[in-house]
Backbone as a ProteinNet text record, in pm:
[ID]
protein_1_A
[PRIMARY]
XXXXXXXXXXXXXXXXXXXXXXXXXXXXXXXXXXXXXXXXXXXXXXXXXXXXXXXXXXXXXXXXXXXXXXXXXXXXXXXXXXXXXXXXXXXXXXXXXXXXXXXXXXXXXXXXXXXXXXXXXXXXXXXXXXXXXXXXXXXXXXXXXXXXXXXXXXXXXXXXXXXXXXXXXXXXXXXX
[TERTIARY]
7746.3	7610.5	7512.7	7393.8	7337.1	7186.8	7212.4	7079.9	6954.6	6852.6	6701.6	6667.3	6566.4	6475.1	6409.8	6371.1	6254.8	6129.6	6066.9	5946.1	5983.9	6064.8	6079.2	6058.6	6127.3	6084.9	5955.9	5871.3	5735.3	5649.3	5741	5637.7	5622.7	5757.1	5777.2	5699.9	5661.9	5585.1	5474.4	5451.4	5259.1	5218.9	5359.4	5344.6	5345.3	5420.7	5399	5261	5225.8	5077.2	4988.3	4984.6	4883.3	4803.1	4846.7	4766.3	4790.6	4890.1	4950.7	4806.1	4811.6	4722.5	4744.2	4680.4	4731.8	4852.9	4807.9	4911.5	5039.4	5039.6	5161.3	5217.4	5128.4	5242.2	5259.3	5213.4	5314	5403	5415.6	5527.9	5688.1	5592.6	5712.1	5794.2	5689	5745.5	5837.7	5818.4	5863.1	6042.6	6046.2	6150.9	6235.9	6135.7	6244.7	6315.6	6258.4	6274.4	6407.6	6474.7	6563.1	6670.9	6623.2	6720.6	6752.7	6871.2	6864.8	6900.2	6951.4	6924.7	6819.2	6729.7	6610	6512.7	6555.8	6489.9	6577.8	6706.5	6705.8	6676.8	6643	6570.9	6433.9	6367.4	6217	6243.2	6327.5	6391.9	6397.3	6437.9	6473.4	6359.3	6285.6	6126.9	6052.5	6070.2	5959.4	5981.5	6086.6	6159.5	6102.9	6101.5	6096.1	5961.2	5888.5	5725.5	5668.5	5714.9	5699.9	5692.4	5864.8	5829.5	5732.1	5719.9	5641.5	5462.5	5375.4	5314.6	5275	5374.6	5383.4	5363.2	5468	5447.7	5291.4	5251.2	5153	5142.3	5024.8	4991.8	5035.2	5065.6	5106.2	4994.6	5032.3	4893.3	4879.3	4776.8	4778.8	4746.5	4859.3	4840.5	4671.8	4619.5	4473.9	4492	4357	4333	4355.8	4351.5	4426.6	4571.6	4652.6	4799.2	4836.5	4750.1	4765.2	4725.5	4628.8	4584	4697.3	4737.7	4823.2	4961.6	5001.5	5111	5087.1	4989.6	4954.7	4915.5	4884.3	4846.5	5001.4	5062.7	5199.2	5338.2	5292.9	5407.1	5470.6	5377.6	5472.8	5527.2	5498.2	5518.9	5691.6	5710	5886.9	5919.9	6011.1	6061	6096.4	6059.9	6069.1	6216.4	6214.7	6330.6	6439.1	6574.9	6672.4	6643.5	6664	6626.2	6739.9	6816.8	6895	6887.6	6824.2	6807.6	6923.5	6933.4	7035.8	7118.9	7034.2	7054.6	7186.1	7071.3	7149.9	7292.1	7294	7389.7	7523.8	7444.3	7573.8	7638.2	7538.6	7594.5	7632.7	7649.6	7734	7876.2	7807.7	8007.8	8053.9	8045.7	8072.8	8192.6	8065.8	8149.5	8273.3	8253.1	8358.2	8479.9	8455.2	8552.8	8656.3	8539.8	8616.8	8706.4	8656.1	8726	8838.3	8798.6	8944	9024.4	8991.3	9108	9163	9124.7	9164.5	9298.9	9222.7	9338.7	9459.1	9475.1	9554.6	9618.3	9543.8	9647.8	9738.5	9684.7	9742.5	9859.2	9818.8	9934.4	10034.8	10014.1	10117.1	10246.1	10147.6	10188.8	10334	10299.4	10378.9	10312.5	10156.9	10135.2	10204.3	10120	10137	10224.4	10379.4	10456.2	10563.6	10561	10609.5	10514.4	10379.6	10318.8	10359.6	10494.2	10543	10535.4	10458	10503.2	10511.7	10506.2	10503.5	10381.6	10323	10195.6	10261.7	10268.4	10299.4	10171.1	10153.5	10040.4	10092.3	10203.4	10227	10238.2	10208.2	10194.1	10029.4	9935	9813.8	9748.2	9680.9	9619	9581.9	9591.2	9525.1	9618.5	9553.8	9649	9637.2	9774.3	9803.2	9883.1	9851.9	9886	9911.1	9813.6	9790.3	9920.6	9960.1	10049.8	10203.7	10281.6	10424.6	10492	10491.7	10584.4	10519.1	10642.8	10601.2	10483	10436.4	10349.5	10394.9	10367.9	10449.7	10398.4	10501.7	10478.7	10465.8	10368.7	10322.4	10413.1	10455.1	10502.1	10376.2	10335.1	10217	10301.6	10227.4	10273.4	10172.3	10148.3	10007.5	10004.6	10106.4	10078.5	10057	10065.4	9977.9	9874.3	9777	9722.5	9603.1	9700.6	9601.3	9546.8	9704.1	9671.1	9568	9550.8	9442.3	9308.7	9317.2	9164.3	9126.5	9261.4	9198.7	9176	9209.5	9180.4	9022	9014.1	8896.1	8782.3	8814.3	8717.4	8697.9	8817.2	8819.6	8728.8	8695.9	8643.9	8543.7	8450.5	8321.4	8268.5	8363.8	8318.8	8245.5	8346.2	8348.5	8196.6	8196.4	8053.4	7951.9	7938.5	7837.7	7836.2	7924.8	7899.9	7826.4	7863.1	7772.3	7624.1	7603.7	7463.1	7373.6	7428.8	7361.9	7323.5	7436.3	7445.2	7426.4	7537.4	7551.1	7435	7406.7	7319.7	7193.4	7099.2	7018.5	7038.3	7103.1	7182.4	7125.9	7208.9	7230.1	7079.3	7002.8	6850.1	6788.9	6765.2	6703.1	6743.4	6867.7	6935.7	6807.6	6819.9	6791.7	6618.4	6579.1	6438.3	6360.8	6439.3	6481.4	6401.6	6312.4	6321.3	6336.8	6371.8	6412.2	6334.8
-1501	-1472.6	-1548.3	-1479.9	-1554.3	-1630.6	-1727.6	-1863.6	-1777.2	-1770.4	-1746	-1865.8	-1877.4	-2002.9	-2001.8	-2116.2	-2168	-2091.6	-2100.2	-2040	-1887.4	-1815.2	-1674.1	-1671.3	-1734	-1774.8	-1772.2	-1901.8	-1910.9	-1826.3	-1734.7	-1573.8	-1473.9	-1434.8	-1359.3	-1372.7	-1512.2	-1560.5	-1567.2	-1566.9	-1508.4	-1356.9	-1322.1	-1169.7	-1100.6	-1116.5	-1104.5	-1183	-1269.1	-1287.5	-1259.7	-1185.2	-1102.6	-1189.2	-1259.2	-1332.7	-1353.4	-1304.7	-1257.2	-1160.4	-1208.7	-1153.5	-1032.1	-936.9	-802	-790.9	-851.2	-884.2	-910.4	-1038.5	-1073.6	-1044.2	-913.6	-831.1	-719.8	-657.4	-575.4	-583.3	-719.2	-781.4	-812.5	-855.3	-909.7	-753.7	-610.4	-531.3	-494.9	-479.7	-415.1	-520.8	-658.6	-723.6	-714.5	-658.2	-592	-473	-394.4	-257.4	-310.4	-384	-403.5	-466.4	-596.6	-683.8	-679.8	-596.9	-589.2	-698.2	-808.4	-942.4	-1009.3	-987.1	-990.6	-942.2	-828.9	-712.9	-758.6	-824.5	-873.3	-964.4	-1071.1	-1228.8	-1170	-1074.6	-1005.3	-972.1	-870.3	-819.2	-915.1	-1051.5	-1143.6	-1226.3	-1232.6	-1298.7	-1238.9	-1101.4	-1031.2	-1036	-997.7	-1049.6	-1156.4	-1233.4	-1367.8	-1403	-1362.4	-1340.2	-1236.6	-1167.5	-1057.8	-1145.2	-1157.2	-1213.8	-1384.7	-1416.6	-1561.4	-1516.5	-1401.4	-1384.7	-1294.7	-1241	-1169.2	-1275.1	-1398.4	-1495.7	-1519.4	-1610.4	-1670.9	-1780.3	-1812.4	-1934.7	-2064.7	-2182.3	-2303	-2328.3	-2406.3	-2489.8	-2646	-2713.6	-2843.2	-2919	-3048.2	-3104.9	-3139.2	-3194.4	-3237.6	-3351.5	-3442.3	-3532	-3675.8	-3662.9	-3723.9	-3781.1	-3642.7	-3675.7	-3734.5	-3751.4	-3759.7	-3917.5	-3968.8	-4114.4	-4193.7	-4128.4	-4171.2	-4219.9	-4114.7	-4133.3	-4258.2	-4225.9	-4343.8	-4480.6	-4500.5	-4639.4	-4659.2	-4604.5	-4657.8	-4657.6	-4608.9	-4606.4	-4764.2	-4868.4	-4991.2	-5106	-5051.6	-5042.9	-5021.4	-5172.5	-5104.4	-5030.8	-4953.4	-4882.9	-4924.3	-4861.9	-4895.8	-4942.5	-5039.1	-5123.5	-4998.5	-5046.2	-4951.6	-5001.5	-4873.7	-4929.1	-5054.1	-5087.8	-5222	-5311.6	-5439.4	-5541.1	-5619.5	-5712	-5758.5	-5878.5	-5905.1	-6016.8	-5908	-5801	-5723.8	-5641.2	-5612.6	-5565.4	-5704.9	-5855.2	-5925.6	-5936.2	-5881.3	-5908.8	-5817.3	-5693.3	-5607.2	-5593.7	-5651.4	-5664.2	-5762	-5851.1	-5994.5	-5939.4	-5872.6	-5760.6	-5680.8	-5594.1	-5516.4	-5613.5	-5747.2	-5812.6	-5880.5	-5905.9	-5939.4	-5839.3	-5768.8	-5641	-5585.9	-5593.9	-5564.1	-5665.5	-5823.9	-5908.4	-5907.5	-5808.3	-5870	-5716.1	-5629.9	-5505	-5532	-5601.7	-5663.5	-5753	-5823.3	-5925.7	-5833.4	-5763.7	-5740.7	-5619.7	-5554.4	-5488.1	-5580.6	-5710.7	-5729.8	-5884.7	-5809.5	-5884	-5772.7	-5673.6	-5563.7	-5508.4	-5504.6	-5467.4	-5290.6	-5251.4	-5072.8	-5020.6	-5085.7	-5051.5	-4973.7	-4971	-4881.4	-4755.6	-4726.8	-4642.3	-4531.1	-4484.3	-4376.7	-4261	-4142	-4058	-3860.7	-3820.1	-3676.7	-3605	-3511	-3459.6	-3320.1	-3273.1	-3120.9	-3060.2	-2959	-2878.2	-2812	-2792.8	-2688.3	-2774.9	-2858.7	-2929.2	-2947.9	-2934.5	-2928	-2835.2	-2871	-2786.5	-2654.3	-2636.4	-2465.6	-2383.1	-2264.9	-2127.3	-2093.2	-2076.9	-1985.2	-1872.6	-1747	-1663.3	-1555.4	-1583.9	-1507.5	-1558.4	-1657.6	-1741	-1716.3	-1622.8	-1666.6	-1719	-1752.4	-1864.9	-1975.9	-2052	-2254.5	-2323.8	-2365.7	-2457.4	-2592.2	-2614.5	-2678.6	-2836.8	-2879.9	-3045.6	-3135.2	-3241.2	-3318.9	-3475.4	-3493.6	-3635.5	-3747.2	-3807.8	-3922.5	-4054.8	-4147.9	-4285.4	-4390.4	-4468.6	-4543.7	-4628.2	-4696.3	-4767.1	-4711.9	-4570.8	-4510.9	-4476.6	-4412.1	-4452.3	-4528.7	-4684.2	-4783.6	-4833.2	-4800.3	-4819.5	-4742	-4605.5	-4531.7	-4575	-4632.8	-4689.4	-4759.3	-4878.9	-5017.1	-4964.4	-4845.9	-4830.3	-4774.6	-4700.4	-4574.1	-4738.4	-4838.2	-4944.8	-5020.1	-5077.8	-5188	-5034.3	-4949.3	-4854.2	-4866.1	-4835.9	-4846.3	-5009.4	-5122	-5230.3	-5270.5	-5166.6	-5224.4	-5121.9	-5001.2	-4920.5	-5025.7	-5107.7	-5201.6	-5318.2	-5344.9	-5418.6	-5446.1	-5298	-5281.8	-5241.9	-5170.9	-5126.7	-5251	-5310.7	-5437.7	-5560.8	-5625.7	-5716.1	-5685.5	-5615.1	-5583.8	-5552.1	-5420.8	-5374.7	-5428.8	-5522.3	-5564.3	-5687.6	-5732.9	-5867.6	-5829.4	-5698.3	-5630.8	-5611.4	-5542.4	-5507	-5627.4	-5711.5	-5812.2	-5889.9	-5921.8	-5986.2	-5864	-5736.2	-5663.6	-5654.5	-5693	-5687.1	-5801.8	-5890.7	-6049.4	-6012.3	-6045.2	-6026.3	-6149.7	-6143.6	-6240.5	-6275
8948.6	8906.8	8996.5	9018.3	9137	9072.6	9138.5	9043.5	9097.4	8999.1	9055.3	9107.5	9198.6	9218.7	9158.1	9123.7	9006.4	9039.7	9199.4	9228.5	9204.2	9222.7	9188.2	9038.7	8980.2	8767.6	8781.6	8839.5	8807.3	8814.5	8959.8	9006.7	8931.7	8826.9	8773.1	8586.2	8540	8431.7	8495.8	8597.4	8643.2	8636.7	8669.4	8686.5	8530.2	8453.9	8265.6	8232.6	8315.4	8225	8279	8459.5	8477.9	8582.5	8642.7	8713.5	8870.7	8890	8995.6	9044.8	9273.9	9329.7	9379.8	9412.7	9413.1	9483.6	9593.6	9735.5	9672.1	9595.4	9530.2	9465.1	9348.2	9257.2	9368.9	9468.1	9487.7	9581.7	9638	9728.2	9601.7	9506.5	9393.9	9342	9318.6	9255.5	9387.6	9500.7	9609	9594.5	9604.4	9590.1	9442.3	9352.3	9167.1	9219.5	9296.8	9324.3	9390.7	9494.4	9558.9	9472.1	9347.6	9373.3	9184.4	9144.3	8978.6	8943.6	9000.7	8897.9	8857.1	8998.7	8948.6	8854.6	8825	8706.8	8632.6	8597.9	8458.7	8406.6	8487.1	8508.5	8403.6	8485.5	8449.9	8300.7	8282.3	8138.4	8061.3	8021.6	7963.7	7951.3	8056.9	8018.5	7980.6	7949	7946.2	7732.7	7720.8	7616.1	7524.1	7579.6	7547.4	7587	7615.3	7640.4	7504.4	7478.5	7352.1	7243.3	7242.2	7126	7078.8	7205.6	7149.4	7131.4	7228	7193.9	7092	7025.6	6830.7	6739.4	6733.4	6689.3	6638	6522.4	6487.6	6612.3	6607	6702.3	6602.6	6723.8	6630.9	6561.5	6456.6	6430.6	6409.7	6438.4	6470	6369.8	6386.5	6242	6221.4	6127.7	6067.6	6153.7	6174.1	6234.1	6122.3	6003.6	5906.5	5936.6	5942	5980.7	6110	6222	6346.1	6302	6276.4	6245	6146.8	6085.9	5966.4	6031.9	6113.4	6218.7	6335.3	6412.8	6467.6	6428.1	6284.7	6267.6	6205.5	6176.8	6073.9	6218.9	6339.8	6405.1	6463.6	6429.4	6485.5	6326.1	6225.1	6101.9	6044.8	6000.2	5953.5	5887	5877.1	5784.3	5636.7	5540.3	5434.1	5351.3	5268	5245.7	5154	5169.8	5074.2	4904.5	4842.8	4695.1	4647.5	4715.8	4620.9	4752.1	4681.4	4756.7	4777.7	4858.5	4902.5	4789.3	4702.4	4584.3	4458.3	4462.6	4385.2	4420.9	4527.7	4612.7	4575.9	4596.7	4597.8	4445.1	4345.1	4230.2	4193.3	4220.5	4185.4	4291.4	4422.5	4489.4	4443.9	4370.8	4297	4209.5	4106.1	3973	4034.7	4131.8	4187.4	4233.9	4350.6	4360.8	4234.1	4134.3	4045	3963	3929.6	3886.6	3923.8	4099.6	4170.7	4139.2	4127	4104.5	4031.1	3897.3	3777.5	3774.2	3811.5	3855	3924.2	4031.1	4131.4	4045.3	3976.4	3863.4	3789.8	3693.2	3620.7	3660.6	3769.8	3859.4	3925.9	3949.2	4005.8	3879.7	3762.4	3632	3586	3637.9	3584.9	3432.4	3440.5	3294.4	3298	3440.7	3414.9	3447.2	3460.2	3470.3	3392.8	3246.6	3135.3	3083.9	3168	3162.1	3222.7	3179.6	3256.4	3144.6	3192	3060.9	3130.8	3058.5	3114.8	2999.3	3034.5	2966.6	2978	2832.8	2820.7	2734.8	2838.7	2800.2	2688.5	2600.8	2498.1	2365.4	2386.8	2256.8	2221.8	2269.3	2272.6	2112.2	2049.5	1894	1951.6	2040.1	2056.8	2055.3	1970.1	1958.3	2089.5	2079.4	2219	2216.7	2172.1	2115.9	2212.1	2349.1	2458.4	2530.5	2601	2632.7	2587.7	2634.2	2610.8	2652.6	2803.5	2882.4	2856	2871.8	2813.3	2943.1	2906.5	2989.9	3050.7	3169.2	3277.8	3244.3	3291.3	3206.8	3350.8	3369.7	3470.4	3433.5	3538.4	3519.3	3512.8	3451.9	3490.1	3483.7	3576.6	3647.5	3653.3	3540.8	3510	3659.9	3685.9	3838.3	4001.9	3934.9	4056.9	4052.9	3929.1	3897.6	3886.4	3858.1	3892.2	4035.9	4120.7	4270.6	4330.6	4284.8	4349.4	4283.7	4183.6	4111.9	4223.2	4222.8	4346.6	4472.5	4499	4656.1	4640.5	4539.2	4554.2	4532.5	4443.6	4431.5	4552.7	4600.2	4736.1	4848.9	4843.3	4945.6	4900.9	4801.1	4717.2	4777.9	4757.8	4787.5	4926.7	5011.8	5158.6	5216.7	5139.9	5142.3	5091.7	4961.8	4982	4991.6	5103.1	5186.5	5276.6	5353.6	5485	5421.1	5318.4	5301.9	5281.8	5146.9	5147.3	5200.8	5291.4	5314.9	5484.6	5551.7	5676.4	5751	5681.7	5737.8	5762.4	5692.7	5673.5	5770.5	5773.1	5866.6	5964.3	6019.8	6168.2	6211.2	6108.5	6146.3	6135.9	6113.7	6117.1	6254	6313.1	6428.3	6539.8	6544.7	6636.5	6609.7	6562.4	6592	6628.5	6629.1	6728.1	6890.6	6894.5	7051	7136.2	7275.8	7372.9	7457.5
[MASK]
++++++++++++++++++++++++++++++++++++++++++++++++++++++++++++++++++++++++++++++++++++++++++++++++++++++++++++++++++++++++++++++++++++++++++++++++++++++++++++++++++++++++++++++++

């Protein structure tokens, strides 16, 4: 495929908006007439010239919003709703929580929590239902292990929000 030159582009968006000198549109039509990549270059701007002047015109923000923007642009960004005090007292709660899970998992409390759950013993008529309903093994210490993971993950999320992050932004707006 063969590259246009930019000045042939620029010739051809003078020539869609009409401003092209006589001389020069009919040197330019005389070189469309020869060269069809060039007439599809044309095709595609012309295109794309259509549709932007169909388009509504932009419109410009109020001089309100433009001031509002400019006086607030060296202005920090506004703080996360949990402050960093509170952040530590609820990963406090969570650490503890996790410890006390971790204790008692490695106490062997949830370890006879083994059972199986049959859906056919359940109070509902099931009248619609003639084959038996399939029975789930449940395993309280797995269980509990996926509690502590899904928690120790929750923890390590506010970590960084609370504590980290705020750290990190504060170090970087440090200047040298």
């Amino acid at each position: 495929m063969e590259r246009i030159k930019q000045k042939l582009d620029e010739q051809l968006l003078q020539y869609l908006d009409g401003i092209l000198t006589q001389n020069e549109r009919i040197e330019l039509e005389e070189l469309l007439a020869r060269n069809t990549h060039l007439t599809n270059r044309l095709a595609e701007l012309r295109s794309i010239h259509n549709a932007l002047s169909t388009t509504s015109r932009l419109e410009q923000p109020s001089k309100v919003f433009t001031d509002k923007v400019m006086t607030n642009l060296d202005q920090l960004p506004a703080r996360s709703a949990l402050s960093p005090k509170n952040g530590l007292l609820l990963l406090f709660g969570i650490l503890v929580a996790v410890g006390v899970m971790a204790l008692l998992l490695s106490l062997g409390v949830f370890d006879n929590m083994n059972d199986t759950l049959s859906f056919d013993n359940f109070p509902i008529e099931n009248k619609f239902i003639k084959n038996p309903l399939p029975t789930i093994q449940f395993n309280g210490k797995w269980m509990v292990n996926g509690i502590l993971i899904l928690t120790m993950g929750l923890a390590f999320v506010l970590l960084d929000r609370t504590i980290l992050k705020p750290y990190f932004e504060r170090r970087s707006r440090i200047q040298f």
